[in-house]
C-alpha positions as CSV (number, residue, x, y, z in Angstrom):
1,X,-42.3,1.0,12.1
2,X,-44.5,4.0,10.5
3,X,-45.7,4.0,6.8
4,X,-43.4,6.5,6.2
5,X,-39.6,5.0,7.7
6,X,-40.7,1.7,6.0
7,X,-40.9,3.6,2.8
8,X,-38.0,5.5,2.8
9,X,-35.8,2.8,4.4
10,X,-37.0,0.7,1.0
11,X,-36.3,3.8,-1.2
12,X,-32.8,3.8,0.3
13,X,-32.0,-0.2,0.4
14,X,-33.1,-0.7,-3.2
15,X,-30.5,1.8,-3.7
16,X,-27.9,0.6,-1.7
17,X,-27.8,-3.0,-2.8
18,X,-27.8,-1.9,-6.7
19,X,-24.7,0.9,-6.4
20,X,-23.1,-1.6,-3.9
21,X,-23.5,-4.4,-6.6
22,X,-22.3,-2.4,-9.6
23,X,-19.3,-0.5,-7.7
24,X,-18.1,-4.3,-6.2
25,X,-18.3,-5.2,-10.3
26,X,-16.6,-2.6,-11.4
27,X,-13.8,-3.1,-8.6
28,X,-13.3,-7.1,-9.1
29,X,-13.1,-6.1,-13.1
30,X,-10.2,-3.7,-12.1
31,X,-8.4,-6.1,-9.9
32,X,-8.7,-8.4,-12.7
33,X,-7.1,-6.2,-14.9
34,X,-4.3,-5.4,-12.3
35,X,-3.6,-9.7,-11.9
36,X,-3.8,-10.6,-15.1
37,X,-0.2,-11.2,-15.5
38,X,-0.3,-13.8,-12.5
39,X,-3.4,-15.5,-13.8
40,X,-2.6,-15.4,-17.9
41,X,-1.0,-18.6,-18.9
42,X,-1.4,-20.2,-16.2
43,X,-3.9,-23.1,-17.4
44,X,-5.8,-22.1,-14.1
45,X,-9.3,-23.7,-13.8
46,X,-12.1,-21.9,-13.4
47,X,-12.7,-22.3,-9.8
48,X,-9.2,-21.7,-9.3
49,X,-9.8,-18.1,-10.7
50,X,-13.3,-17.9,-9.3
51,X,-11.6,-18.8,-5.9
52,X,-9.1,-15.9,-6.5
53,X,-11.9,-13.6,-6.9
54,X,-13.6,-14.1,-3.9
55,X,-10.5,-13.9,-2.0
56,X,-9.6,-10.4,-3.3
57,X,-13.7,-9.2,-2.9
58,X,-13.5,-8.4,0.9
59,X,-10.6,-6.5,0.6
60,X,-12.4,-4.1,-1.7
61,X,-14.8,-3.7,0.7
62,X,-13.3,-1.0,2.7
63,X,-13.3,0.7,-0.6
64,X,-16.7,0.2,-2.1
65,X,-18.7,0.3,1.1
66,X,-17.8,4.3,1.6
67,X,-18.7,5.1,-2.0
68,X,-21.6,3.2,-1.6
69,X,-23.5,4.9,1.1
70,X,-22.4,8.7,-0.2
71,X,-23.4,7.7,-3.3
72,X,-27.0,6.2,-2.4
73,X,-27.4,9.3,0.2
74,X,-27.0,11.4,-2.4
75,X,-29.4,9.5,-4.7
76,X,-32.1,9.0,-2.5
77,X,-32.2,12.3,-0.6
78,X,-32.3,14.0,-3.9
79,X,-34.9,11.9,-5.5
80,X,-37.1,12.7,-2.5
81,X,-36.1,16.3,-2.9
82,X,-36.7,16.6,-6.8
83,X,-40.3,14.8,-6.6
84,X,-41.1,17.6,-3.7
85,X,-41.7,14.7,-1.4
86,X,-39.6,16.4,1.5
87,X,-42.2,19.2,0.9
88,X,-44.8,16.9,1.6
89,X,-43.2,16.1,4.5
90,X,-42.4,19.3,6.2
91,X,-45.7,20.5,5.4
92,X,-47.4,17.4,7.5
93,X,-44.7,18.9,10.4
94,X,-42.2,16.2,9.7
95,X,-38.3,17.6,9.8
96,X,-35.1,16.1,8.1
97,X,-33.9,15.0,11.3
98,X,-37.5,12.8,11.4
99,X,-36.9,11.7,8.2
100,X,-33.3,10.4,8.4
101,X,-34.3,8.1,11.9
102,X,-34.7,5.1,10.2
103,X,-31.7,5.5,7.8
104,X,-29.4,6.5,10.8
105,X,-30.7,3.5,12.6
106,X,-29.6,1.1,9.4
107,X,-26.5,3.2,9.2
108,X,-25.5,2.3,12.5
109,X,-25.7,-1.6,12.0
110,X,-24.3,-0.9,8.8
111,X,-21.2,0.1,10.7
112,X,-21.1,-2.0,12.9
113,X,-20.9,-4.9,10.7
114,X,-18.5,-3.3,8.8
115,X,-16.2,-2.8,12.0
116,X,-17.2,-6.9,12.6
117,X,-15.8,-7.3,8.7
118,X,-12.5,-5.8,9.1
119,X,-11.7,-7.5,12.0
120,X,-12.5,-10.8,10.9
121,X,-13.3,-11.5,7.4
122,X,-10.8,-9.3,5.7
123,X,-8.3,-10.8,7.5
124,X,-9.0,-14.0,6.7
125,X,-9.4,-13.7,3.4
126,X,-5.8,-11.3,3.2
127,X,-4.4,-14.7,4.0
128,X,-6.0,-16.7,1.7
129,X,-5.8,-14.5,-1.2
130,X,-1.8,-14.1,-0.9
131,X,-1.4,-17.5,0.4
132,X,-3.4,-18.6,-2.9
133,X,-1.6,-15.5,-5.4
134,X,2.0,-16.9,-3.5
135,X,1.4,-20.2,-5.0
136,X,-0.2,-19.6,-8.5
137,X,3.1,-17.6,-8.8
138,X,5.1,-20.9,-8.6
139,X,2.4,-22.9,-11.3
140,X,3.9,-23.3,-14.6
141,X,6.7,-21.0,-14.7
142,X,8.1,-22.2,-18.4
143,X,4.6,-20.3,-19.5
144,X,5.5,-17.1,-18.3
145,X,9.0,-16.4,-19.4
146,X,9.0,-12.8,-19.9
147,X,10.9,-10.6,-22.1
148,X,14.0,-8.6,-20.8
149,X,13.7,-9.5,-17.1
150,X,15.3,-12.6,-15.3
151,X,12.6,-15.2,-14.9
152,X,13.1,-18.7,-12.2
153,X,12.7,-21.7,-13.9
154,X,13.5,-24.7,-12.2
155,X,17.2,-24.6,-11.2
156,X,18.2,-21.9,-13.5
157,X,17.5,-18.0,-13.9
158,X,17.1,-16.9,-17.4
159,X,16.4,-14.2,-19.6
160,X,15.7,-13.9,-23.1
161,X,15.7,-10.6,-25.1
162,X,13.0,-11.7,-27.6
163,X,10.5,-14.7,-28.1
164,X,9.1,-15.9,-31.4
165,X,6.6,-19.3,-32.8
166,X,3.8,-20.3,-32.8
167,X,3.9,-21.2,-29.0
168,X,6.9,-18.8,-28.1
169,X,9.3,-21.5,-28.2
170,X,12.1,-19.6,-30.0
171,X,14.6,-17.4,-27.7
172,X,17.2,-14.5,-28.8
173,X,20.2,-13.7,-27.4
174,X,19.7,-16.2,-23.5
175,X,21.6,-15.2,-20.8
176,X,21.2,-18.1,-17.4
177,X,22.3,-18.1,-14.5
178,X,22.7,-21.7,-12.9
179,X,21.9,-21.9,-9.5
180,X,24.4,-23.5,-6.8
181,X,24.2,-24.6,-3.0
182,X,26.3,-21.6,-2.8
183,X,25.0,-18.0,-2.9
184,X,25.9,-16.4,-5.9
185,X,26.1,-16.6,-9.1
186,X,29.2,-18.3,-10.3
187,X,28.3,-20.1,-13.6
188,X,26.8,-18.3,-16.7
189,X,25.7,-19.6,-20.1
190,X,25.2,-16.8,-22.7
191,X,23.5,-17.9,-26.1
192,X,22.5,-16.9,-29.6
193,X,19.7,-18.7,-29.9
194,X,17.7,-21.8,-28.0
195,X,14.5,-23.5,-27.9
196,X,12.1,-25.0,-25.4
197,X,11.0,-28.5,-25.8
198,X,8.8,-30.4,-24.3
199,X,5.6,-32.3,-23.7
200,X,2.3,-32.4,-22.3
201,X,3.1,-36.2,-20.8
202,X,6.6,-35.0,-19.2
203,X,7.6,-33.2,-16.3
204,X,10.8,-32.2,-18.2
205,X,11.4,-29.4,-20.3
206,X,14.7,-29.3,-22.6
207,X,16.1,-25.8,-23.1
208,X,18.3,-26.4,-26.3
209,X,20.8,-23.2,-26.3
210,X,22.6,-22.6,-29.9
211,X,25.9,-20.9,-30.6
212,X,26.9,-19.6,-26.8
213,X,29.5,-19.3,-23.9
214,X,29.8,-21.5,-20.8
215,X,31.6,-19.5,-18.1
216,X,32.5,-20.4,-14.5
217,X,33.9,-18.3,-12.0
218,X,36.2,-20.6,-10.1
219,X,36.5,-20.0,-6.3
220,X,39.6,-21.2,-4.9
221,X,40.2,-22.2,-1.3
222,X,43.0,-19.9,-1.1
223,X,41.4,-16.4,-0.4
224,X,44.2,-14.6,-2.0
225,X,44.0,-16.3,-5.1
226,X,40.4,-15.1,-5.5
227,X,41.4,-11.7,-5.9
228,X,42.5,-12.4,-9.7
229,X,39.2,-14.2,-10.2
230,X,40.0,-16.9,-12.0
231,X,37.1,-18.6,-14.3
232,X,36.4,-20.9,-16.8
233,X,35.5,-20.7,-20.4
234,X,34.2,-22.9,-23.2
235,X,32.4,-22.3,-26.5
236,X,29.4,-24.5,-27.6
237,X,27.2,-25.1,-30.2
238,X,24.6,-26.8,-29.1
239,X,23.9,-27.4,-25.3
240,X,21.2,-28.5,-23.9
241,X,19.9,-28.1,-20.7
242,X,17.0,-30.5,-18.6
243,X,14.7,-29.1,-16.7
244,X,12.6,-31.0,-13.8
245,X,9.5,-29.4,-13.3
246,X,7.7,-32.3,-11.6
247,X,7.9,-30.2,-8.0
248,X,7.0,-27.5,-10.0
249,X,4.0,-28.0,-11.7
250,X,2.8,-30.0,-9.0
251,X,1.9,-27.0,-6.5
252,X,-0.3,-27.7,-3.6
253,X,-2.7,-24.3,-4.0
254,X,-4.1,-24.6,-1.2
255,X,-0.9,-24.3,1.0
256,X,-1.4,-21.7,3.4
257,X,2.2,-21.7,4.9
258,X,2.6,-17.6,4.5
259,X,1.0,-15.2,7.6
260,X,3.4,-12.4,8.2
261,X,1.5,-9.5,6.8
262,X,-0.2,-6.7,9.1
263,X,-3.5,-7.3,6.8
264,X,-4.0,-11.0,8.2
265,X,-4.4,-9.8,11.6
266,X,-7.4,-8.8,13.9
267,X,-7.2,-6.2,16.3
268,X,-5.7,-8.1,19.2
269,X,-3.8,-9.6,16.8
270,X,-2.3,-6.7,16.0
271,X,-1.9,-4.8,19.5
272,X,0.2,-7.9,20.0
273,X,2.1,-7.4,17.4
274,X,2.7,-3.6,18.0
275,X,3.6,-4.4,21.6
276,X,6.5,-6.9,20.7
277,X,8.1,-4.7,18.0
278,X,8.1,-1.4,20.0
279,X,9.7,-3.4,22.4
280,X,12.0,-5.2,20.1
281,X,12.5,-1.4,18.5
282,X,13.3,0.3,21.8
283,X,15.7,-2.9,22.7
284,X,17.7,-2.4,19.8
285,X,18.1,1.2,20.4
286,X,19.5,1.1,23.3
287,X,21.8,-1.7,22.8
288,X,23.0,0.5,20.1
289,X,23.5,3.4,21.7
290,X,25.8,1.5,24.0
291,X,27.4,-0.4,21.2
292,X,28.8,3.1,19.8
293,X,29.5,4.6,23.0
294,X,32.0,1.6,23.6
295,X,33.3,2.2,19.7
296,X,34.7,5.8,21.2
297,X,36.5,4.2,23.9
298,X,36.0,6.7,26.5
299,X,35.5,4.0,28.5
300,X,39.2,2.8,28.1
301,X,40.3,6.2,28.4
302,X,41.9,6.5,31.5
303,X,43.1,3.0,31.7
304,X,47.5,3.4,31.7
305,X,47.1,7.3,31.9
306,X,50.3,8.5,33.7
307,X,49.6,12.6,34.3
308,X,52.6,15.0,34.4
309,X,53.0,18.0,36.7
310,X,54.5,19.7,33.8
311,X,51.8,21.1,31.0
312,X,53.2,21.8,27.3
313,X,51.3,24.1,25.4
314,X,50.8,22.5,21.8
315,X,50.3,25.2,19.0
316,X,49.4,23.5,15.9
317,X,48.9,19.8,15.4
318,X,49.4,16.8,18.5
319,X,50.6,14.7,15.2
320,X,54.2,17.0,15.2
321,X,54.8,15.7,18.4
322,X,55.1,11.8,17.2
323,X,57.5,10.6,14.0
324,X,55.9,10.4,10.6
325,X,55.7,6.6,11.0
326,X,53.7,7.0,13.9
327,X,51.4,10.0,13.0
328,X,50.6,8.0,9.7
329,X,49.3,5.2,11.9
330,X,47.4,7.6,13.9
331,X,45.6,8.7,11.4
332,X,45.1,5.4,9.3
333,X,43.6,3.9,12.4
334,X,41.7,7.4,13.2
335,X,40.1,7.1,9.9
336,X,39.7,3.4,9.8
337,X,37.6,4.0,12.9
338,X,35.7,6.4,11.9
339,X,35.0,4.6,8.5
340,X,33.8,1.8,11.0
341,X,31.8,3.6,12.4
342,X,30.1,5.7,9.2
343,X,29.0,2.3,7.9
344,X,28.0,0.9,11.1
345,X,25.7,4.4,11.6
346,X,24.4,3.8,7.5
347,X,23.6,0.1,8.6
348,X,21.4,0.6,11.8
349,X,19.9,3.5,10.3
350,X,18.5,1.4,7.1
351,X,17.6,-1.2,9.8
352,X,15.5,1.0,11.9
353,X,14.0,3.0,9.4
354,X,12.8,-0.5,8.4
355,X,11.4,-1.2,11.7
356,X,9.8,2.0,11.8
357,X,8.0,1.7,8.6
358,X,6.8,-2.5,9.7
359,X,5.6,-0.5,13.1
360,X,3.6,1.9,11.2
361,X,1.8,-0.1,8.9
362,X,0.9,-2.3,12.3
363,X,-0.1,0.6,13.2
364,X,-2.6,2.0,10.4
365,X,-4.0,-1.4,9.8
366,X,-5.3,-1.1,13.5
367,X,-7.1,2.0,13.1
368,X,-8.2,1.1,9.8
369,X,-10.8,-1.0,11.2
370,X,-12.2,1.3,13.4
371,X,-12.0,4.3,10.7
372,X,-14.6,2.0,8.5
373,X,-17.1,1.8,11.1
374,X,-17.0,5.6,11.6
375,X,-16.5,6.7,7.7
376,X,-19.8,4.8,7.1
377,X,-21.5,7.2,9.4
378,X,-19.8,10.3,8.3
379,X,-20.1,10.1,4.7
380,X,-23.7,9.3,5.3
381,X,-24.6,12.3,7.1
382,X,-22.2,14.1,4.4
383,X,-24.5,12.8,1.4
384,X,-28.3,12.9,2.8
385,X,-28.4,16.8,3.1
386,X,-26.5,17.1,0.3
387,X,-29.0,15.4,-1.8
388,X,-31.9,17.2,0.0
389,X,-30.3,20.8,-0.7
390,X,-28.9,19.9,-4.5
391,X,-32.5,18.5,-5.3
392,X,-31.4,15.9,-7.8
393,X,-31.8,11.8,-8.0
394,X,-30.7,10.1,-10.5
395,X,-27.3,8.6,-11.7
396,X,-26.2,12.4,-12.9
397,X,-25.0,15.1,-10.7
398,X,-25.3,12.8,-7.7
399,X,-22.8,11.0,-9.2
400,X,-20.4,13.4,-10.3
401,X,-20.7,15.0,-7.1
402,X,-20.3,11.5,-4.9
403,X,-17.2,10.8,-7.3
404,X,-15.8,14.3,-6.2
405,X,-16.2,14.3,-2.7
406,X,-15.2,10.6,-2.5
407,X,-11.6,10.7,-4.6
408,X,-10.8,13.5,-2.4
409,X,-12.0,11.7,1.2
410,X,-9.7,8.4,-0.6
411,X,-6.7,10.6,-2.2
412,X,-5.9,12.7,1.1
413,X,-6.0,8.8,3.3
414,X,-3.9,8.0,0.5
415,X,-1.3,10.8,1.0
416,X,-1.4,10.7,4.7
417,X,-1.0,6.7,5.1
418,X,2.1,7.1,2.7
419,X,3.5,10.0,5.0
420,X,2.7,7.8,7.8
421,X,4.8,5.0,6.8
422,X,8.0,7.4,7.0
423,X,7.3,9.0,9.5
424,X,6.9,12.1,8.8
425,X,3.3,12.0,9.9
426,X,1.8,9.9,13.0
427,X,-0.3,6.5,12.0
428,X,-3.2,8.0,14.6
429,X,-3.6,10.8,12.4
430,X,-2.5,9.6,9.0
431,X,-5.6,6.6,9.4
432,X,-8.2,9.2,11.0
433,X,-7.3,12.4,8.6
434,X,-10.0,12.2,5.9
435,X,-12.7,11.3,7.8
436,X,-12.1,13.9,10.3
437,X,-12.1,16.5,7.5
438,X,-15.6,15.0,6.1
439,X,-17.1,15.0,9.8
440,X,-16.9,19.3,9.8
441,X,-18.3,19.2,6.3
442,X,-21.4,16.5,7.3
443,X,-22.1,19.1,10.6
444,X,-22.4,21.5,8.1
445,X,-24.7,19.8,5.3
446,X,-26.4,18.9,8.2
447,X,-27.1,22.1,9.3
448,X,-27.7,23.9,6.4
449,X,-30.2,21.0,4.9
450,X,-32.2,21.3,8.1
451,X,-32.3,25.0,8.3
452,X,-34.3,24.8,4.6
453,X,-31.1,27.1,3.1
454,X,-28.9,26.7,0.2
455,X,-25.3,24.5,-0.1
456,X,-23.6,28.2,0.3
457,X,-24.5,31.3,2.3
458,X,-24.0,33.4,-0.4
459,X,-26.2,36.1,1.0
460,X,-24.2,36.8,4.4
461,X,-21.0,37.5,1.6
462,X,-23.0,39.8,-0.9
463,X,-24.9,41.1,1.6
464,X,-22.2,43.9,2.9
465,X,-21.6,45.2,-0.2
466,X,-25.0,45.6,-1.3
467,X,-25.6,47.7,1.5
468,X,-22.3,49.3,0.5
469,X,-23.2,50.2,-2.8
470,X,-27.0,51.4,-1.1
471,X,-25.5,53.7,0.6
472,X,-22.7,55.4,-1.9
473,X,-25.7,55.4,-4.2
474,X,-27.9,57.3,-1.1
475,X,-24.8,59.9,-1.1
476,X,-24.2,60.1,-4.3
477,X,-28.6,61.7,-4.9
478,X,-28.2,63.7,-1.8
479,X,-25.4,65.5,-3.0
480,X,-27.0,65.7,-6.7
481,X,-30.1,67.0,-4.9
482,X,-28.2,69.7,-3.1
């Protein structure tokens, strides 16, 4: 390796790692802030959280890396630019395109270990990080009773309006709902007031409820006596309530029991997947299509048909020629069918627009891999003539304009992925959108940078009307003259 790529490849790395650092900071302080309500009050150790952390890294990577190498292009082109080194350079007979060999050739392995990354490491740690958020959920739940929702706690569901003391052991105005073997909610305790006791030796927390309302809805075997809905009601004034939070508190946090998520899967993983639902997709809609075809019973419709030689010309409605009993139950069963049929067409619509969305997602999370590889290549031939033809290092206009050009690169994937899921756009082109709008724009950095002229041709746009305005003004002399 010459002098000269060993000492702008160091230029760039020392760069590279520092922005790569600081973004991947900045990006585990946000995610942080956005799971702090799953990891406050928790009594989490620290290499429990520490552990989250690192799970929850790689997944940022796909965000960071991008920013990362527009933003060092930028840097390090423009610092080369500012201190007239490029100068230097193209005076010694050494081009852009000379200059930018050793950095393409890091840029390269740079994408190809972050192809190698998605496939593998994300993945892994996608299923480690909900696995690990999944049961950190279920640690301590008495903790994290929060106000005006529903919260589970052991065998109840309860919500509080408003929580008061010194350790939030006061409730206002509890509504529970008891859980049962059977689905539904069938017994409801409403309270004034109530108060959690317990102990740091126990496994059982004691819910004391003050001044309330026991009601159970009774379900009788008979199924036309449920139409009254009969219940139960009694008044308390103290009631207390056990809790056993032994199975609980004692969750196993490194249980790894949940993998059904298109972001725990590598690429073969994931054709697989795509193969079985299509064909699970297409299955189902064809065995509805026949299922409503039989619901017209056209099939049927020639079965006891007895034709006439005689043909009777009907003028209004086929109802007059049946008795008002009969044309009621025409219609009744006409509309019942129908009605049937509405709700079956709601149903399966619901159900495959459901499908459609899981197929997408499969769908993006494939390309998303390879889009990684590529965007790393793109954006870096996007920032390195921008920073030679903007002539400025540093952390301030490189910045501002890295931060531009990269919100709009991330906000149109954004869009596009979220039209994707729908539908209304395909998951090819939806994944691949942004970064085939920056590859045009890095052609024409490129381009331009190389050429030794400015970000915009503003010359070939004025130039017309200067020559305009020469020549009105040529016109305008002659005719003076004459």
């Amino acid at each position: 390796m010459k002098i000269l790529d060993r000492y702008i490849l160091i230029s760039y790395l020392k760069t590279f790692f520092t922005v790569f650092i600081i973004l991947m900071f900045i990006f585990v302080l946000q995610t942080i802030w956005l799971y702090i309500g799953e990891l406050a009050g928790k009594d989490l150790d620290v290499d429990i959280i520490l552990k989250f952390l690192l799970y929850f890294s790689p997944k940022l990577v796909p965000l960071v890396l991008p920013l990362t190498i527009l933003l060092t292009s930028i840097m390090t082109f423009g610092n080369f630019a500012e201190n007239y080194e490029f100068a230097a350079m193209k005076s010694s007979g050494i081009s852009l395109q000379r200059a930018m060999r050793s950095l393409t050739f890091f840029i390269l392995l740079v994408s190809l270990t972050a192809f190698f990354f998605a496939n593998n490491v994300i993945p892994a740690a996608e299923f480690k990080s909900i696995n690990l958020r999944k049961n950190i959920a279920q640690l301590k739940p008495a903790m994290a009773i929060t106000e005006g929702v529903f919260n589970e706690v052991g065998t109840i569901n309860i919500k509080v309006d408003k929580k008061s003391g010194p350790n939030d052991q006061y409730l206002d105005d509890v509504i529970i709902h008891q859980k049962t073997a059977k689905s539904g909610n069938f017994t409801v305790i409403k309270a004034v007031e109530g108060e959690l006791v317990g102990s740091t030796d126990s496994d059982v927390l004691s819910l004391i409820l003050k001044d309330g309302n026991y009601y159970d809805e009774i379900q009788p075997s008979d199924l036309s006596k449920r139409r009254n809905k009969p219940f139960a009601k009694s008044h308390f004034r103290e009631y207390t309530i056990n809790l056993d939070l032994s199975d609980i508190n004692n969750v196993d946090l490194e249980d790894e029991s949940y993998s059904n998520t298109q972001g725990m899967l590598k690429i073969s993983e994931l054709n697989q997947s795509i193969d079985s639902f299509s064909t699970s997709y297409n299955t189902n809609i064809k065995e509805f299509k026949k299922n409503m075809f039989s619901r017209t019973g056209l099939r049927n419709i020639n079965t006891n048909l007895q034709p006439v030689d005689t043909v009777r010309v009907i003028e209004n409605s086929i109802l007059q020629e049946y008795d008002n009993n009969e044309a009621v139950q025409i219609v009744n069963l006409a509309l019942g069918s129908v009605n049937g049929s509405m709700s079956h067409l709601i149903m399966k619509k619901n159900e495959f627009r459901t499908a459609t969305k899981q197929l997408n997602k499969f769908e993006i999370a494939l390309h998303e891999k390879y889009v990684l590889a590529f965007a790393c290549i793109v954006l870096f031939f996007v920032g390195a003539p921008l920073g030679a033809i903007i002539r400025k290092g540093g952390m301030g206009l490189p910045m501002v304009v890295a931060i531009l050009i990269f919100l709009t690169y991330h906000f149109i994937g954004i869009f596009a992925k979220n039209s994707a899921e729908d539908g209304s756009v395909s998951p090819f082109i939806a994944s691949w959108l942004s970064t085939l709008i920056m590859l045009p724009l890095g052609i024409y950095l490129t381009y331009r940078a190389t050429t030794d002229q400015g970000l915009f041709a503003f010359d070939n746009l004025i130039g017309p009307f200067k020559k305009g305005l020469k020549k009105a003004g040529l016109l305008r002399r002659k005719t003076e003259i004459e």
